[in-house]
Residue frames as a rotation matrix with the C-alpha (Angstrom) as fourth column:
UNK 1
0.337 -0.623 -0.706 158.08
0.887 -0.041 0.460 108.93
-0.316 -0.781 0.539 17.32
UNK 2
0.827 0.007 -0.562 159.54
0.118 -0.980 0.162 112.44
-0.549 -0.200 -0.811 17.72
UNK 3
0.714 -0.691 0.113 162.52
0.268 0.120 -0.956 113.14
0.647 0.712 0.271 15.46
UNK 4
0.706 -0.562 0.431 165.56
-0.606 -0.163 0.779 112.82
-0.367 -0.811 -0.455 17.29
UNK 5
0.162 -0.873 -0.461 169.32
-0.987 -0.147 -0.070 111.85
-0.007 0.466 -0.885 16.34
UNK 6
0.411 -0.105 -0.906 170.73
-0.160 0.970 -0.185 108.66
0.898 0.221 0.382 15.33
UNK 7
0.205 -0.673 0.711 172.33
-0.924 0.107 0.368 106.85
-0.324 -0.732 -0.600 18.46
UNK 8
-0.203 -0.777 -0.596 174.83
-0.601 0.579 -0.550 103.76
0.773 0.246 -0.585 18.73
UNK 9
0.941 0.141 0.308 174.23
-0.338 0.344 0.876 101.10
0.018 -0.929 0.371 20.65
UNK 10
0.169 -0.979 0.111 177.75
-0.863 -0.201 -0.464 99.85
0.477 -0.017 -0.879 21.84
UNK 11
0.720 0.540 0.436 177.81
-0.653 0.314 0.689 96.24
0.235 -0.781 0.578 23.32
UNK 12
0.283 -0.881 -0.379 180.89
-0.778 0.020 -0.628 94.55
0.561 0.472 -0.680 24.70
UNK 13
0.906 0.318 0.278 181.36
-0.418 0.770 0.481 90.97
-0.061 -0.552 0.831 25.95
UNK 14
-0.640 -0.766 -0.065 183.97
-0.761 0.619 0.196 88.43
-0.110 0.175 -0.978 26.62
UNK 15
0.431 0.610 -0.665 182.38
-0.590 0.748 0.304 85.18
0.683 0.262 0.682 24.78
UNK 16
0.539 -0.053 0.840 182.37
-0.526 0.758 0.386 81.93
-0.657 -0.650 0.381 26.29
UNK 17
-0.748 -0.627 0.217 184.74
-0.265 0.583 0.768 79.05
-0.608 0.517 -0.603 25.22
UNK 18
-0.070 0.860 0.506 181.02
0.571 0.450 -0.686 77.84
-0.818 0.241 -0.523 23.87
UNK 19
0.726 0.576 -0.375 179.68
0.033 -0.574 -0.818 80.55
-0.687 0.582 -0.435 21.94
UNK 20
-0.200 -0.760 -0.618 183.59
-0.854 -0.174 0.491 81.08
-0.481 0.626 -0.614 20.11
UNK 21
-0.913 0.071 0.402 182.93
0.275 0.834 0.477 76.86
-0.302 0.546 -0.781 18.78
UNK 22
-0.359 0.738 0.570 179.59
0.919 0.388 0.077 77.24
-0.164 0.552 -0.818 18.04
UNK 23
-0.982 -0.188 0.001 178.93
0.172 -0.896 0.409 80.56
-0.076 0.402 0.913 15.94
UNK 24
-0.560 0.811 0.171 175.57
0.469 0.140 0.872 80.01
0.683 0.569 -0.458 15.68
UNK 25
-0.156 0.269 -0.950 174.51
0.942 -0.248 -0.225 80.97
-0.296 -0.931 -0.215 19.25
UNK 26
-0.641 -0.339 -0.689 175.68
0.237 -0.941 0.242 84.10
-0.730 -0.008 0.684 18.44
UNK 27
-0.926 0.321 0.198 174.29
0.092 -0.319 0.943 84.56
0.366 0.892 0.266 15.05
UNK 28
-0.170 0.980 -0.106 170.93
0.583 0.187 0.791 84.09
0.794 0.073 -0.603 16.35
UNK 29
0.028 0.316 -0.948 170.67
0.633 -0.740 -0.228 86.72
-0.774 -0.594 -0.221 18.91
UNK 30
-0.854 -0.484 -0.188 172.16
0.081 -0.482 0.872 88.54
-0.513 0.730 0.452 15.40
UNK 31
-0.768 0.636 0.080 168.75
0.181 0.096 0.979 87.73
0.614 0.766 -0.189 14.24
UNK 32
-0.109 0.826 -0.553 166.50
0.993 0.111 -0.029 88.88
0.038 -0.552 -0.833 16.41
UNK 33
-0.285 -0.478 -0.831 168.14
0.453 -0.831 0.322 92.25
-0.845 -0.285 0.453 16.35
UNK 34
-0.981 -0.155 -0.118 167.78
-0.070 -0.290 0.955 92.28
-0.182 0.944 0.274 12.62
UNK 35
-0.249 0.929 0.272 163.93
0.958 0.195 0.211 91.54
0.143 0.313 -0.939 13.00
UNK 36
0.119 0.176 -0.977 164.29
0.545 -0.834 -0.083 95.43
-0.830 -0.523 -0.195 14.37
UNK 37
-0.636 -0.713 0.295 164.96
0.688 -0.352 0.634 96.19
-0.348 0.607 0.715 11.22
UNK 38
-0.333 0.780 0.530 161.72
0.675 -0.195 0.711 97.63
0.658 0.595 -0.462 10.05
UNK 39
0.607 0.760 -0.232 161.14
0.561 -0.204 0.802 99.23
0.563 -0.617 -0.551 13.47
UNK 40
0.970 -0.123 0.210 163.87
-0.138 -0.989 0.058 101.50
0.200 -0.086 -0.976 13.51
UNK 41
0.462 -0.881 0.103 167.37
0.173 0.203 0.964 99.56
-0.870 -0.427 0.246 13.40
UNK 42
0.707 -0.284 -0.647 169.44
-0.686 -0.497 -0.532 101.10
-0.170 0.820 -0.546 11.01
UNK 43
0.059 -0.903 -0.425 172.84
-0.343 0.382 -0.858 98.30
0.937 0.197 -0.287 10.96
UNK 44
0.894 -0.116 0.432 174.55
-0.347 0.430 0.833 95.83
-0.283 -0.895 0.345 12.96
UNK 45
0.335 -0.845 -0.417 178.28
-0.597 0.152 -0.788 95.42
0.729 0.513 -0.454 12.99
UNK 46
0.956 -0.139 0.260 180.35
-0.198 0.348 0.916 92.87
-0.217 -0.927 0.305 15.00
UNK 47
0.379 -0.925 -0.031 183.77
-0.321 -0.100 -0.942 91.97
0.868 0.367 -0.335 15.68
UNK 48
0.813 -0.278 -0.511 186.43
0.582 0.405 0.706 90.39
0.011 -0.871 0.491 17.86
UNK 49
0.910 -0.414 0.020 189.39
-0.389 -0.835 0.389 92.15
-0.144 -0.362 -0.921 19.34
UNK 50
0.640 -0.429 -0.637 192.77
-0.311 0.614 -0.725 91.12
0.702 0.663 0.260 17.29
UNK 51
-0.435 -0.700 0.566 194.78
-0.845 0.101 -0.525 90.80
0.310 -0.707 -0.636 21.00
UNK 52
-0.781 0.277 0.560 191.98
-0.492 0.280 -0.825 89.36
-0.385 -0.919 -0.082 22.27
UNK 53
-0.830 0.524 -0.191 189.52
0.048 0.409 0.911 86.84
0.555 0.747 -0.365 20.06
UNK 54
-0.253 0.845 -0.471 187.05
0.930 0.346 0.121 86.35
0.265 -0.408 -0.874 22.91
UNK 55
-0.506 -0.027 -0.862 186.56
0.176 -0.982 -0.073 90.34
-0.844 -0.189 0.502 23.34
UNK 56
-0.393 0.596 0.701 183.37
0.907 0.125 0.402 90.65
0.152 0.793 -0.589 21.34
UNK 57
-0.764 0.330 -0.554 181.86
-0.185 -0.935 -0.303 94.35
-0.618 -0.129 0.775 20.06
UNK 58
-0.748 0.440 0.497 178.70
0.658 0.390 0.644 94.55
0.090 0.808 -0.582 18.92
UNK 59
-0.873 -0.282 -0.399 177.62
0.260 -0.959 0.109 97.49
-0.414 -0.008 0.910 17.47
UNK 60
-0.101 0.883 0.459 173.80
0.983 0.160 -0.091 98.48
-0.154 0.442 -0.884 16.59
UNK 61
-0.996 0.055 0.072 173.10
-0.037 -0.974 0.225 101.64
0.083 0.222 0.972 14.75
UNK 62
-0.304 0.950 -0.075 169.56
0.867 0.243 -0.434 102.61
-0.394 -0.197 -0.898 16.02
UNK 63
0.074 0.677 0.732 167.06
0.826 -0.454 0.336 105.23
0.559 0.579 -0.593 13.89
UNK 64
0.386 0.480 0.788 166.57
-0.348 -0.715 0.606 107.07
0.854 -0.508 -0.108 17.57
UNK 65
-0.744 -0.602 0.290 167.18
-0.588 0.384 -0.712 106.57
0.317 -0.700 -0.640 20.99
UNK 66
-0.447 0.881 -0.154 163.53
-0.870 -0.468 -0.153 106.10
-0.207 0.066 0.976 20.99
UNK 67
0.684 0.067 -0.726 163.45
-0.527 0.733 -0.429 103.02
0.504 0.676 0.537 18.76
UNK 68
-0.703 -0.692 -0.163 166.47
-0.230 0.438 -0.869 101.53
0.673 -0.574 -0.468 21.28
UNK 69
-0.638 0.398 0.659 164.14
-0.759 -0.182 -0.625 102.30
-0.129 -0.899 0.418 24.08
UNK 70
0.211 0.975 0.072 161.47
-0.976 0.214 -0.038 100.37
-0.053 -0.063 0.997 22.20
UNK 71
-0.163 -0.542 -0.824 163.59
-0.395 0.801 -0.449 97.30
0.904 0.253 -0.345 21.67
UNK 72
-0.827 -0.502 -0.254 164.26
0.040 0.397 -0.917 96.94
0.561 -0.768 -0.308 25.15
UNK 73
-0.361 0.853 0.377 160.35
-0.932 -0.346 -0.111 97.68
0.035 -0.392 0.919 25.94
UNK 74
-0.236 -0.041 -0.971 159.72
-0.737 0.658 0.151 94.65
0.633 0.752 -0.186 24.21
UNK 75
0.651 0.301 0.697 158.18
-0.651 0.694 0.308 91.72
-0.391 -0.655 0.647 26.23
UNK 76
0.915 -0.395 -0.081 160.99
0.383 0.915 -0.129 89.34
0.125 0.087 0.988 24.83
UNK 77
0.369 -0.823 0.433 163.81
-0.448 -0.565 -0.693 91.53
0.814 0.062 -0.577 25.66
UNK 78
0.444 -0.160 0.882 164.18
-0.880 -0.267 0.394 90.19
0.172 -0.950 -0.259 28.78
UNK 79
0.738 0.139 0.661 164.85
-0.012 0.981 -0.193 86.80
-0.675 0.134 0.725 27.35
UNK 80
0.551 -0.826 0.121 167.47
0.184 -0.022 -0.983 88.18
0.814 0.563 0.140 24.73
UNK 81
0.482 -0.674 0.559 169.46
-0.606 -0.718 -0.343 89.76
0.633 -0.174 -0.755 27.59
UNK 82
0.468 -0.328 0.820 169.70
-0.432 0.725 0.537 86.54
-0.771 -0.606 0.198 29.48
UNK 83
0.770 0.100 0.630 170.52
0.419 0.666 -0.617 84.95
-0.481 0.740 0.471 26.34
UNK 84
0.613 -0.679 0.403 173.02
-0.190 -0.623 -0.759 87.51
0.767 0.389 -0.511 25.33
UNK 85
0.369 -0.253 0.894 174.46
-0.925 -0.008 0.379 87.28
-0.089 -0.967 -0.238 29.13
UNK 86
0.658 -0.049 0.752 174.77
-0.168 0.963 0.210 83.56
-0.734 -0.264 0.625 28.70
UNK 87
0.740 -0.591 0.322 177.37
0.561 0.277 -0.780 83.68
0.372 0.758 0.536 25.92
UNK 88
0.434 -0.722 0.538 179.39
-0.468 -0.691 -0.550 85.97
0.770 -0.013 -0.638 27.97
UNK 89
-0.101 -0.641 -0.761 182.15
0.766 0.439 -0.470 85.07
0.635 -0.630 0.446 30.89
UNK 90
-0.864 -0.387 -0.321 181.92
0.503 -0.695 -0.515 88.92
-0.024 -0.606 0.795 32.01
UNK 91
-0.156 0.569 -0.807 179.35
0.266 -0.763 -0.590 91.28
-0.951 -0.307 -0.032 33.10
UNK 92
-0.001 0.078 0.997 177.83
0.975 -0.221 0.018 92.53
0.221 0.972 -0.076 29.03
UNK 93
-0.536 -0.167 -0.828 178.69
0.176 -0.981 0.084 96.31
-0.826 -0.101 0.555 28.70
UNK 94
-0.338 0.507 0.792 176.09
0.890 -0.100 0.444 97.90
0.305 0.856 -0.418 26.90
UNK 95
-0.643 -0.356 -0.678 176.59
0.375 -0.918 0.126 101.84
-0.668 -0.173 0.724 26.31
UNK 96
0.296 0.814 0.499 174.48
0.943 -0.165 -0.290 104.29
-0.154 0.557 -0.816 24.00
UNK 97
-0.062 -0.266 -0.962 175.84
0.425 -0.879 0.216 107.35
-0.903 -0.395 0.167 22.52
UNK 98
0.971 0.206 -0.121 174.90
-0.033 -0.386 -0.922 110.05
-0.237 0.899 -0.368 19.36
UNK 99
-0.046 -0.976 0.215 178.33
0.803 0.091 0.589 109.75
-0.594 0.200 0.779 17.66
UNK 100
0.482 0.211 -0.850 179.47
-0.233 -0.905 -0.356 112.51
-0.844 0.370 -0.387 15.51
UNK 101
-0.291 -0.291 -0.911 180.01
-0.891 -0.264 0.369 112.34
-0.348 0.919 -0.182 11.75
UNK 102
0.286 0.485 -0.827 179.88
-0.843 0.538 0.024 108.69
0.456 0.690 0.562 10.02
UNK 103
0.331 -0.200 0.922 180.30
-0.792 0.472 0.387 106.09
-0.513 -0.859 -0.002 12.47
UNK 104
0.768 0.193 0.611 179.43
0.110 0.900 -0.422 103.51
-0.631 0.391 0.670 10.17
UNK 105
0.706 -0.593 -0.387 182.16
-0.246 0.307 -0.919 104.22
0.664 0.744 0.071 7.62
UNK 106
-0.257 -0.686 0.681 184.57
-0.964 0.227 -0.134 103.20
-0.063 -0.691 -0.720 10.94
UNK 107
0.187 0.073 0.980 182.94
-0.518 0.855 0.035 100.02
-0.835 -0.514 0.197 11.55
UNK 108
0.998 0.057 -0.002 182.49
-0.021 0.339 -0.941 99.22
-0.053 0.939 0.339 7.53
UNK 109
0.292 -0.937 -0.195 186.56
-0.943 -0.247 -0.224 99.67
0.161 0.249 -0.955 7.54
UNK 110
0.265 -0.184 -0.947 188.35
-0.260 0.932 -0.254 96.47
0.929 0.313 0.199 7.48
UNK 111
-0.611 -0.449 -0.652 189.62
0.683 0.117 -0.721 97.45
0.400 -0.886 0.235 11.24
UNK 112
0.556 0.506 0.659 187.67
-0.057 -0.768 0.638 99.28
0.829 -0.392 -0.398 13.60
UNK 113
-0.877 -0.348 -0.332 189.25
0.401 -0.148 -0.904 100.47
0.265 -0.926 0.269 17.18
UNK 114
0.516 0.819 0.252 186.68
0.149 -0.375 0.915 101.21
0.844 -0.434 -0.316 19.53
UNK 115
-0.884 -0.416 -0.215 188.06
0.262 -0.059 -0.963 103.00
0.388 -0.907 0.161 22.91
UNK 116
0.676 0.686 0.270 185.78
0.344 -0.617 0.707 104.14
0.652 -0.385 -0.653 25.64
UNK 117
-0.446 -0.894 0.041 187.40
0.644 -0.353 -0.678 106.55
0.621 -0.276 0.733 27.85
UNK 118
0.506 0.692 -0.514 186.32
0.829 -0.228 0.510 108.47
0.236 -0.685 -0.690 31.17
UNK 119
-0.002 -0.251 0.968 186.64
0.194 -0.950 -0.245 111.93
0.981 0.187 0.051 31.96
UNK 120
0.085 -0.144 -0.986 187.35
0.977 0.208 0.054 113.19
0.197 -0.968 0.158 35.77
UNK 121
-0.771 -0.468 0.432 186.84
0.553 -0.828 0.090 116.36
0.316 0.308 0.897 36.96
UNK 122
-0.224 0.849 -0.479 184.04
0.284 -0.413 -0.865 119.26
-0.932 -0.330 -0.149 37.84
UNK 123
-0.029 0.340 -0.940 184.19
-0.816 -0.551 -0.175 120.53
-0.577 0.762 0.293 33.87
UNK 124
0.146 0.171 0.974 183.02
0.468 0.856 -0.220 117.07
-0.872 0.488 0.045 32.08
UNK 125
0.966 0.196 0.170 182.21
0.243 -0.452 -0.858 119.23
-0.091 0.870 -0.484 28.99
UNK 126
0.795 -0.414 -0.443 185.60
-0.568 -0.764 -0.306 120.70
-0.211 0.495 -0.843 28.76
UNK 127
-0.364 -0.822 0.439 187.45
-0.533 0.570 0.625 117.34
-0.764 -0.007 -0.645 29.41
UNK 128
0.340 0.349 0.873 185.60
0.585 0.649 -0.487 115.75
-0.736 0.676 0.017 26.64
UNK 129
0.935 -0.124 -0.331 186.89
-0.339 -0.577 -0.743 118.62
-0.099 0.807 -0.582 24.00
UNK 130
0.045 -0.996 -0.071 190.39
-0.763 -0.080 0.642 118.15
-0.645 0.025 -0.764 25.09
UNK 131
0.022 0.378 0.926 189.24
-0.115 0.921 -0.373 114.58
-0.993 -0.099 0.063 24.10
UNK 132
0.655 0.722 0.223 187.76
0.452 -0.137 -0.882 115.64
-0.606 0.678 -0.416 21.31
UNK 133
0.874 -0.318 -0.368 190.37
-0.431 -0.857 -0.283 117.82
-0.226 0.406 -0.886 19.98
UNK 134
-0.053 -0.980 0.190 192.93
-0.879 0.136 0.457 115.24
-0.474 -0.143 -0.869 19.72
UNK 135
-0.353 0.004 0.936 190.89
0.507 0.841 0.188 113.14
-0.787 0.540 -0.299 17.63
UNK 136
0.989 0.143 0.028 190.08
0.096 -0.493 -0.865 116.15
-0.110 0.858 -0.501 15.13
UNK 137
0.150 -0.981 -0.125 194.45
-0.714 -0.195 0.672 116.31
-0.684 -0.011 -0.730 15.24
UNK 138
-0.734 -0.556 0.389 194.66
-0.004 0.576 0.817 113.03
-0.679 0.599 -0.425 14.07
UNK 139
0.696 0.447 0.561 191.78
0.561 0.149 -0.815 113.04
-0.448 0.882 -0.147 11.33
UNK 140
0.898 0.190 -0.397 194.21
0.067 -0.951 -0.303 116.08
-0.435 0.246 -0.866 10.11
UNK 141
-0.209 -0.866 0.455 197.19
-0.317 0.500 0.806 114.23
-0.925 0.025 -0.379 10.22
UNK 142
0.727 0.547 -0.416 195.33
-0.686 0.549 -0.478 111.99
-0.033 0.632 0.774 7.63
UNK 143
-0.177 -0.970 -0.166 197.68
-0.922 0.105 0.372 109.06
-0.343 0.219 -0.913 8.10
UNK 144
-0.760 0.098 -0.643 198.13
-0.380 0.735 0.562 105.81
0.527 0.671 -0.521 6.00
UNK 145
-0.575 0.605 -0.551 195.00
0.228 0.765 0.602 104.00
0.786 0.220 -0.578 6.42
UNK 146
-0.772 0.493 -0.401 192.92
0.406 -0.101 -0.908 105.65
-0.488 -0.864 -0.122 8.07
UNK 147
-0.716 0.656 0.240 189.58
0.636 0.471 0.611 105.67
0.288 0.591 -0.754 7.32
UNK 148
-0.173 0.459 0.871 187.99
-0.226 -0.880 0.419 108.14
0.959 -0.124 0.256 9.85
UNK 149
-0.896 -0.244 -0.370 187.40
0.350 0.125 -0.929 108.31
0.273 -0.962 -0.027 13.14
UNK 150
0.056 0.695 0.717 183.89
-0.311 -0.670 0.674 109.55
0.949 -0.261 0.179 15.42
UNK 151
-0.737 -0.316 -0.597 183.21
0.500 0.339 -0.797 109.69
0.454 -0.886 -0.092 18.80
UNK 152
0.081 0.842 0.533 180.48
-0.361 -0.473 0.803 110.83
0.929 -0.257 0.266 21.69
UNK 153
-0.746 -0.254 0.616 179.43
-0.554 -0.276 -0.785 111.25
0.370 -0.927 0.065 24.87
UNK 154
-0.830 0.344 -0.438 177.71
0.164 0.902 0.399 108.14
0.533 0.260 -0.806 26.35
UNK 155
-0.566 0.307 0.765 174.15
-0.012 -0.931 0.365 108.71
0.825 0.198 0.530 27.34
UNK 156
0.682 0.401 -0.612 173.50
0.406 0.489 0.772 106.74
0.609 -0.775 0.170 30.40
UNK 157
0.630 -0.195 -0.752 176.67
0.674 -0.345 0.654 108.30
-0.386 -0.918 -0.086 31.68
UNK 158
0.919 -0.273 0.286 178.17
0.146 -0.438 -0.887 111.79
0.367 0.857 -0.363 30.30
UNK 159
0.486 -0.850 0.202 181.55
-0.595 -0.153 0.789 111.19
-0.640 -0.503 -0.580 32.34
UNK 160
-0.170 -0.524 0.835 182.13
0.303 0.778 0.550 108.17
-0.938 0.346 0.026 29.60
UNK 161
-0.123 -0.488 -0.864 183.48
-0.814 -0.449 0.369 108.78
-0.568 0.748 -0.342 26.12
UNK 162
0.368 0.036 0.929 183.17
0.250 0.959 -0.137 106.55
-0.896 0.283 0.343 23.13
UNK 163
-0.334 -0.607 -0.721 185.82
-0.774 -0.260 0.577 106.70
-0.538 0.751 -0.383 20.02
UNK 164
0.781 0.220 0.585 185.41
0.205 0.794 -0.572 104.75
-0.590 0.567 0.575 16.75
UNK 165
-0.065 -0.777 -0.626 188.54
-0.648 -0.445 0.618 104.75
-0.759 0.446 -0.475 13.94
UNK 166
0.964 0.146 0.221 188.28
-0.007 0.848 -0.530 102.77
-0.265 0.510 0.819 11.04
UNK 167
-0.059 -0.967 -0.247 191.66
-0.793 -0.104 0.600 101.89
-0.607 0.231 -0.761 9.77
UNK 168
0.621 -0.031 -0.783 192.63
-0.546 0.699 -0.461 99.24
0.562 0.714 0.417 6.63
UNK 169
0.282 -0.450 -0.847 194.97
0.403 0.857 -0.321 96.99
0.870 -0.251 0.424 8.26
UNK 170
0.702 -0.190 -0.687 196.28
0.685 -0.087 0.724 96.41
-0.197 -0.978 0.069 11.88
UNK 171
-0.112 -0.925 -0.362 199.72
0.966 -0.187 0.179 97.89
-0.233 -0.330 0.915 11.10
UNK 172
-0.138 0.174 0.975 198.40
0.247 -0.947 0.204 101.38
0.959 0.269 0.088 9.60
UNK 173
0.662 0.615 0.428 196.47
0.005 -0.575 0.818 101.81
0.749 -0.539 -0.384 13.14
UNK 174
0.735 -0.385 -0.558 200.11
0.631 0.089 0.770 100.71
-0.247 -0.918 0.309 15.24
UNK 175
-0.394 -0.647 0.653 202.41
0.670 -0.688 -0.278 103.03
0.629 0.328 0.705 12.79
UNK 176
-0.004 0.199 0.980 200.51
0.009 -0.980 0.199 105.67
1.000 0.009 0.002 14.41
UNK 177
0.793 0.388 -0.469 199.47
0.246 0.499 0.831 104.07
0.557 -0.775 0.300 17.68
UNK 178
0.652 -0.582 -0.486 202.85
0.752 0.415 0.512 103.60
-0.097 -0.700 0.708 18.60
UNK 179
-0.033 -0.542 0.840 204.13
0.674 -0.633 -0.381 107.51
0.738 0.553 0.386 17.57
């Protein structure tokens, strides 16, 4: 394959009442993914949302977009996504975008915030700086616990935004949150 930037996969579900009792479901889609390892997956992170427990993110760090692409070529893909689908209550959101700087030290933080965020407008590009410029403010800030922060422009659609923050503990990320 052609050299070409890391991308994120981004995938976001509400679980079933099932899949929350019986971790395993889950884990095992977790393992198929990881058989990508050799074939261009770079990491898998996951996580529930602390408002929301059944608000599942699951995050794949992929080599290329290429190497995504080839996942989903796969002749059993079509069988994980029903499977994946079947653990969910809602429609599965599943985004792709080059992030900038170290994603992974966001997710690797004990907290991660993930926003996605849409842009409106005839200048997409310039509403994503504004965007963009207010999360190079707060890296600058540097406030308690924060860990870093990246973000990008999602590549199925470039009107949607994706943010990562890593933060050590809920209350570091609402001191600020709530400034």
């Amino acid at each position: 394959m052609a050299h070409e930037d890391p991308i994120v996969e981004v995938i976001q579900f509400v679980s079933t009442e099932q899949c929350l009792a019986n971790p395993s479901l889950f884990q095992a889609l977790r393992d198929v993914v990881q058989g990508w390892q050799e074939k261009g997956l770079k990491g898998q992170y996951w996580g529930a949302t602390v408002v929301k427990p059944n608000n599942i993110y699951w995050v794949l760090f992929w080599q290329s977009r290429a190497h995504a692409a080839a996942f989903a070529a796969d002749p059993l893909y079509p069988e994980f996504v029903q499977r994946r689908q079947s653990l969910a209550t809602t429609a599965v959101r599943d985004l792709y975008a080059p992030l900038s700087g170290n994603p992974q030290l966001c997710v690797e933080a004990p907290i991660t915030e993930v926003d996605f965020y849409k842009v409106h407008g005839a200048c997409i590009e310039e509403e994503h700086e504004i965007g963009h410029s207010a999360m190079h403010h707060l890296r600058s800030l540097q406030p308690q616990g924060f860990t870093g922060s990246s973000y990008g422009v999602v590549h199925e659609d470039p009107s949607i935004g994706v943010y990562f923050a890593g933060w050590n503990s809920v209350e570091d990320h609402m001191r600020i949150a709530i400034k």
